[in-house]
N, C-alpha and C positions, 0 to 999 in steps of 0.2 A: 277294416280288419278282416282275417283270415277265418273260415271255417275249416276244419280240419276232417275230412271222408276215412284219413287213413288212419288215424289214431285212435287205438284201445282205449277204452275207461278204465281206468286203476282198477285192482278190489276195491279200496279206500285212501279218500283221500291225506294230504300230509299236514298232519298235525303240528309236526316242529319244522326246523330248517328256514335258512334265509328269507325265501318270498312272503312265509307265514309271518316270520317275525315284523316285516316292512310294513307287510298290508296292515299288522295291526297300529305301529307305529305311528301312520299316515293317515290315520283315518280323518282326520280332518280333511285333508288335501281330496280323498274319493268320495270322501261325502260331497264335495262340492259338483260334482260331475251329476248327482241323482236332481239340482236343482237351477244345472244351468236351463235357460230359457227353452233349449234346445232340447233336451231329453224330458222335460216337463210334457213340452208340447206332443212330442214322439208316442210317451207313454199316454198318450190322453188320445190320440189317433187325429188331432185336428190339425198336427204338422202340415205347412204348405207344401206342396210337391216342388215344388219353385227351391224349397230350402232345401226337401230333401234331394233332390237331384245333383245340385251344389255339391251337398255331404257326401254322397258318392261318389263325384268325379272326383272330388280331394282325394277319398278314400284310395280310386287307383293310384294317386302319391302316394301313400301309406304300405300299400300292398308290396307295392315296386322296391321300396328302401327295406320293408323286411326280408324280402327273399334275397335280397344282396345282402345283407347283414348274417341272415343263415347262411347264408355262401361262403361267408367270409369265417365265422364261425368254427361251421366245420371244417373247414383247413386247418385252425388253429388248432381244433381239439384233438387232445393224445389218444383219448380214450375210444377204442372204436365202438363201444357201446355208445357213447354219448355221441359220437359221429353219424349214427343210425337213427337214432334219434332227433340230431339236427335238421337231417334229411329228412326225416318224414315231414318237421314240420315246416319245410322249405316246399315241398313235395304241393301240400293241400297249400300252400298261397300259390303257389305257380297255377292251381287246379281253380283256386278263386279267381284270380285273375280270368282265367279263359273264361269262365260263368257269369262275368259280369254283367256283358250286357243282356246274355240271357234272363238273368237273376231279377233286373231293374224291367222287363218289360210287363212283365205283372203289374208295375206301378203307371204302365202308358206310358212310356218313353225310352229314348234310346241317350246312349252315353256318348260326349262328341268324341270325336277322333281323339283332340288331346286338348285338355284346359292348361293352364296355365296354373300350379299350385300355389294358394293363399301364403301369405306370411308366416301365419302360423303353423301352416303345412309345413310349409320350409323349416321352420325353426327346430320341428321334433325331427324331421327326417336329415337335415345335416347335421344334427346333434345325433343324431343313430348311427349315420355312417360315418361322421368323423371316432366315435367311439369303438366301433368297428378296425375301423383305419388305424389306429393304436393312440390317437389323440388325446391320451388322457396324460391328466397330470403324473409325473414320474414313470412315465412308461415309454419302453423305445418302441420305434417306429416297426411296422412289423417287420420288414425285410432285415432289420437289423436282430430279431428275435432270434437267440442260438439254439436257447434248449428248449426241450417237450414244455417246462414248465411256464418259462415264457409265455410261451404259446399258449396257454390251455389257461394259463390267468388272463389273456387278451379275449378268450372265447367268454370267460366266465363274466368279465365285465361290457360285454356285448350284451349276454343274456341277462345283465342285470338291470340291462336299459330299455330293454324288450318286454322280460316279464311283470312290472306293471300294466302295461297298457294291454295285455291278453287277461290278466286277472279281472283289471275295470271293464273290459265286454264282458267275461263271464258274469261279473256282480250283475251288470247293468243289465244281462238277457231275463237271470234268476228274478229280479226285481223287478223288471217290467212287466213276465210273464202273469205275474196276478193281475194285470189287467187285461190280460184276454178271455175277458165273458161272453160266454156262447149265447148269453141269453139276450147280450146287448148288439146281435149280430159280428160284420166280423170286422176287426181292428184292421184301420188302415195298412197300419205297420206287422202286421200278424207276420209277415215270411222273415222280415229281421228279425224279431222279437224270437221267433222258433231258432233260428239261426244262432243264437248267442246262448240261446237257453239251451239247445240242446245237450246230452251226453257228450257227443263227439265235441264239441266245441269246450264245455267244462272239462272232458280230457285232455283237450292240447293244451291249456289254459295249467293244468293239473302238473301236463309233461317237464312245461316248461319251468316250471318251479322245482320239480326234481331235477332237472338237467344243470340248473343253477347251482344245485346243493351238492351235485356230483363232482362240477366243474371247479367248485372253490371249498372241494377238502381239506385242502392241503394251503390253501393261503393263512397271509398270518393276520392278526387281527386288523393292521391296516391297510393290509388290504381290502379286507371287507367291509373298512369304515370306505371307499375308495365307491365300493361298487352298494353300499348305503346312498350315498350321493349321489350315484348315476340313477339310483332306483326312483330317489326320489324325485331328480332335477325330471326325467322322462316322466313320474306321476304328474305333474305343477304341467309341463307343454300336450299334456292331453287334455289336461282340465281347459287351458290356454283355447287346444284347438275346438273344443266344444264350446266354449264361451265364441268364439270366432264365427262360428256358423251364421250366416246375414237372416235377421227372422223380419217381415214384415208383417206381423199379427201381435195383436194384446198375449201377455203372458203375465201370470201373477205369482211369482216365486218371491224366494226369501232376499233379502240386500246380499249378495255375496264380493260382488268384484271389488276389486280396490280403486279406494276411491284415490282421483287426480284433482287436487285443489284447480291445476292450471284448467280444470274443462268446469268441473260440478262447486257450485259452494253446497255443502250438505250442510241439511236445516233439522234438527233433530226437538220432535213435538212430541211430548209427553201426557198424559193424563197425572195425577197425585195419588189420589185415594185409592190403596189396594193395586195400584200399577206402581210406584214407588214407596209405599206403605206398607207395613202389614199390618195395621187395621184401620176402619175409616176414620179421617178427623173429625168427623160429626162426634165419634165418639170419645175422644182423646181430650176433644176443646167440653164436654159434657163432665170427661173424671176430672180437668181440671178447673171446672166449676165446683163440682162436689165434694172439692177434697178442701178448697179454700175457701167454702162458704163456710158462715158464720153457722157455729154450734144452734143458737135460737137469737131471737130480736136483742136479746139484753146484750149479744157481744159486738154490736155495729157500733165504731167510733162513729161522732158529728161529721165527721167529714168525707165517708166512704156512701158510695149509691148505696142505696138502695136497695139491698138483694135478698132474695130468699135465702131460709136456711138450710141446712143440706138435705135434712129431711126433703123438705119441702122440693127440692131440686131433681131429687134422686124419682121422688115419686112422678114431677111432671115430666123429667124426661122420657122414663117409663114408659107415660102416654103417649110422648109426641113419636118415640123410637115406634111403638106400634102402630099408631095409628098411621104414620111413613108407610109405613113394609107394608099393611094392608092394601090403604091405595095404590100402594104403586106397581103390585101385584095384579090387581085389579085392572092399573089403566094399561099394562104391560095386556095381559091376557084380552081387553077389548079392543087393542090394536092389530094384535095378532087374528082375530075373529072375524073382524070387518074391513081386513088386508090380505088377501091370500093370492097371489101370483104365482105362474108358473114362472118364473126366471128374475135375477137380481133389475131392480128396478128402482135408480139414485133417487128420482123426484120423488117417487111414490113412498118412499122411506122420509124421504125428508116433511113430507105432508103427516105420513104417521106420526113422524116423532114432535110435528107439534102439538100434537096432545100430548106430553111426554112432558114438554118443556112449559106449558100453561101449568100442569103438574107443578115440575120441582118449583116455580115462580111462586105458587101458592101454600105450598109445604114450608121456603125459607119465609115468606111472611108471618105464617104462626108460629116460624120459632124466634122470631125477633119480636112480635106480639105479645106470647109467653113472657118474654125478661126472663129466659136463662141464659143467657149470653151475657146479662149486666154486670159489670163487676170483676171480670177477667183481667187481671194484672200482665202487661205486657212482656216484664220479666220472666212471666212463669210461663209462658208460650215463646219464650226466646230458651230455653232451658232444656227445650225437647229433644229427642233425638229421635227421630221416626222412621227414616231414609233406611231402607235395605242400603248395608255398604257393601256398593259397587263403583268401581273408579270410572269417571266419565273423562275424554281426553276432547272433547266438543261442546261448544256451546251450546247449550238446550233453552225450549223456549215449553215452559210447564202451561198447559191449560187446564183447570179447574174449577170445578162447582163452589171447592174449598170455602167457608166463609170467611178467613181469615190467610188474609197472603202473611202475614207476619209469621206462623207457623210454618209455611212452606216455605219460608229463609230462612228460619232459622233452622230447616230438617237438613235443608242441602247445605246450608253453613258447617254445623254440625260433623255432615260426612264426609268437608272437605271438596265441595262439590260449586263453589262458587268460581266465577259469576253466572248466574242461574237467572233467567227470563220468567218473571212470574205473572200471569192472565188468571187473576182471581177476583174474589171479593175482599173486604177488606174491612175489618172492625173501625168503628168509630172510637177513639179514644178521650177522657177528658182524666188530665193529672195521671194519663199510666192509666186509667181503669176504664174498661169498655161502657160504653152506654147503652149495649145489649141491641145497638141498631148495627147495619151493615151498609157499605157502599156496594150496589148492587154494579159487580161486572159481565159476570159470567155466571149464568144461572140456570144455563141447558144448553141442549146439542146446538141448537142452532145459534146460541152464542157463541159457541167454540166453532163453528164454522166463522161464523163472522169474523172474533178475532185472528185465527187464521190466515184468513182473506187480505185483513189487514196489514198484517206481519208480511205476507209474502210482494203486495204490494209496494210498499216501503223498503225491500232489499235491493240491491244494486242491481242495474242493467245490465251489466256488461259479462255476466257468466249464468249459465244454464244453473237453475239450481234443483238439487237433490232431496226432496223431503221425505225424513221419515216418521211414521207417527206412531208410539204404543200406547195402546189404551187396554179395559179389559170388559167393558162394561155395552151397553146399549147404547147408553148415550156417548158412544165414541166410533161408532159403525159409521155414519155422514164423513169420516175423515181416513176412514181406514183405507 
């Protein structure tokens, strides 16, 4: 993209008008550009030169199709203010242009004669100049254009396809710029990064959105939905061409791209408790012990376990709920102690966290020990509703500490969320009522890697697959 030497900073910037109303509209679409792999890497300074160099020589595709686009532009336009205007900002890409190889040799290299532009280069730049060129739906071709106004609605939906992608450099310089700290020496990237952020550059960026607002005073509402489309289809082929950049390094961003069943199978791994809950089942499967136990001894029919009374329930939970949170406070705080590294380190977390996991192994023993799990009516945990309601459109595979997977079918039953893959423990039942024992499945991190392990094993050969995992907790770090 263009820097602009010859463009004034506004007084202030524009509060209403076309580009402001887009940018806000879209913001989904421009968030996506703060986390492709490519501006992640950028903003962090450990971008390969390899990639960047690439982005550049694109970039003179880029340059090239906007200064024909203002070219074309200002023919169209009536107005000779806005014609002054276009020109300047035709003026500073012509000016970027000649600067570029000078501009790249601070990064140690030179730009070849001519590459060959990427696909997705292509895609935003013949979608600029065919929109230029008067290729838009319901609009004639330019040479066929009679009047001023013609004309000046052809300039306006030019610039409707242009000023996105000036606004997303401004965003992108603004927001990058906080990570140029002086104290952490100096950012690979520091001459782009100044480049985007500067004044001059948030002025062209600025211009451009007034020139738009200038340009389509006078159109009628659909036209504007016309050059809504154009704004947005050119937001979507910049996110495109940033997503496109070839990156050969590790990068850790959010899932954003859309996914292709024909390449990825996407495997979607959950944790339960407090990641699809809003509060833990330890405590859900303890109220619904306490609310069905028996008043005192005199109210147990011959044929029910066993069980305390609620008194009696309420109080041991009590204990065991504390005595929990202490140790495991405790074992948290002495892994952290006699673990301290300077950098992330898989094996050495996975070694911590078996103390972690010898932990919760001996925590679900005393509460199967206790007998406050006896006596749970299968009913009354198929009753529950627990699931934060959110519509899932994918098959998920739940890993949990959970003691009872009955609960966590019936949560996702509940919100409409079946069929749901459940990796839990799993009450002992006799006649409908628990025997306060548990089949032990998964009972720490290093079980939920295991079953994991397994899961991905046992899926098909034949497509790359995509895993994603949400957890919230400790014991969910080994899979993050």
């Amino acid at each position: 993209m263009a820097s602009s030497a010859t463009v004034k900073l506004p007084a202030s910037p524009i509060e209403e008008g076309l580009g402001r109303r887009f940018w806000i509209k879209f913001r989904k679409e421009w968030t996506q550009a703060l986390y492709t792999p490519f501006v992640v890497s950028l903003a962090a300074g450990n971008l390969k030169l390899d990639t960047f160099r690439h982005y550049i020589a694109q970039d003179v595709h880029f340059l090239r199709a906007f200064a024909k686009a203002y070219e074309m532009a200002e023919e169209c336009a009536d107005d000779d203010d806005a014609k002054v205007g276009i020109n300047e900002l035709r003026k500073s890409v012509l000016e970027e242009l000649k600067m570029h190889d000078s501009f790249v040799q601070g990064w140690g290299f030179d730009l070849p004669k001519e590459s060959a532009p990427h696909a997705a280069t292509v895609k935003y730049t013949d979608f600029l100049l065919a929109t230029a060129s008067g290729k838009v739906e319901g609009l004639k071709a330019p040479g066929k254009l009679a009047t001023p106004f013609e004309k000046t609605k052809l300039a306006a939906y030019t610039l409707g396809a242009m000023t996105p992608c000036m606004r997303l450099y401004a965003f992108l310089g603004k927001e990058l710029e906080a990570f140029l700290d002086p104290n952490e020496g100096i950012h690979l990237y520091k001459k782009w990064i100044d480049n985007y952020s500067s004044n001059v550059f948030q002025a062209a960026a600025l211009q451009t959105e007034d020139l738009l607002d200038k340009l389509s005073v006078s159109l009628t509402g659909e036209e504007l939905d016309v050059i809504e489309k154009l704004y947005h289809q050119a937001m979507k082929l910049e996110i495109e061409f940033f997503l496109a950049q070839p990156l050969a390094q590790k990068t850790v961003v959010p899932l954003s791209k859309e996914h292709n069943p024909a390449e990825h199978r996407l495997m979607l791994f959950s944790d339960f408790d407090l990641t699809c809950t809003v509060v833990d089942s330890s405590a859900i499967l303890a109220e619904i012990a306490i609310i069905t136990a028996p008043k005192s001894d005199q109210n147990k029919s011959e044929n029910q376990l066993s069980r305390m009374s609620s008194v009696e329930l309420r109080s041991t939970w009590g204990e065991l709920s504390k005595q929990y949170t202490e140790e495991y406070e405790q074992c948290v705080e002495s892994i952290l102690l006699s673990n301290k590294v300077e950098k992330f380190d898989y094996e050495g977390l996975r070694r911590a966290l078996e103390h972690l996991s010898d932990f919760e192994k001996k925590a679900n023993l005393r509460v199967i020990e206790s007998g406050v799990l006896k006596g749970l009516n299968v009913d009354d945990i198929n009753e529950l509703n627990v699931v934060k309601s959110e519509k899932l459109n994918t098959n998920v595979h739940v890993l949990s500490y959970c003691w009872c997977g009955d609960l966590i079918r019936s949560a996702f039953s509940s919100g409409g969320l079946e069929p749901v893959n459940i990796h839990a423990n799993e009450f002992i039942y006799e006649n409908s009522l628990s025997t306060g024992d548990i089949v032990k499945k998964v009972e720490s991190p290093l079980d939920k890697v295991e079953a994991f392990t397994n899961i991905l094993q046992k899926c098909c050969k034949d497509q790359k697959i995509l895993t994603v995992y949400i957890g919230d907790s400790v014991g969910d770090l080994l899979l993050a």
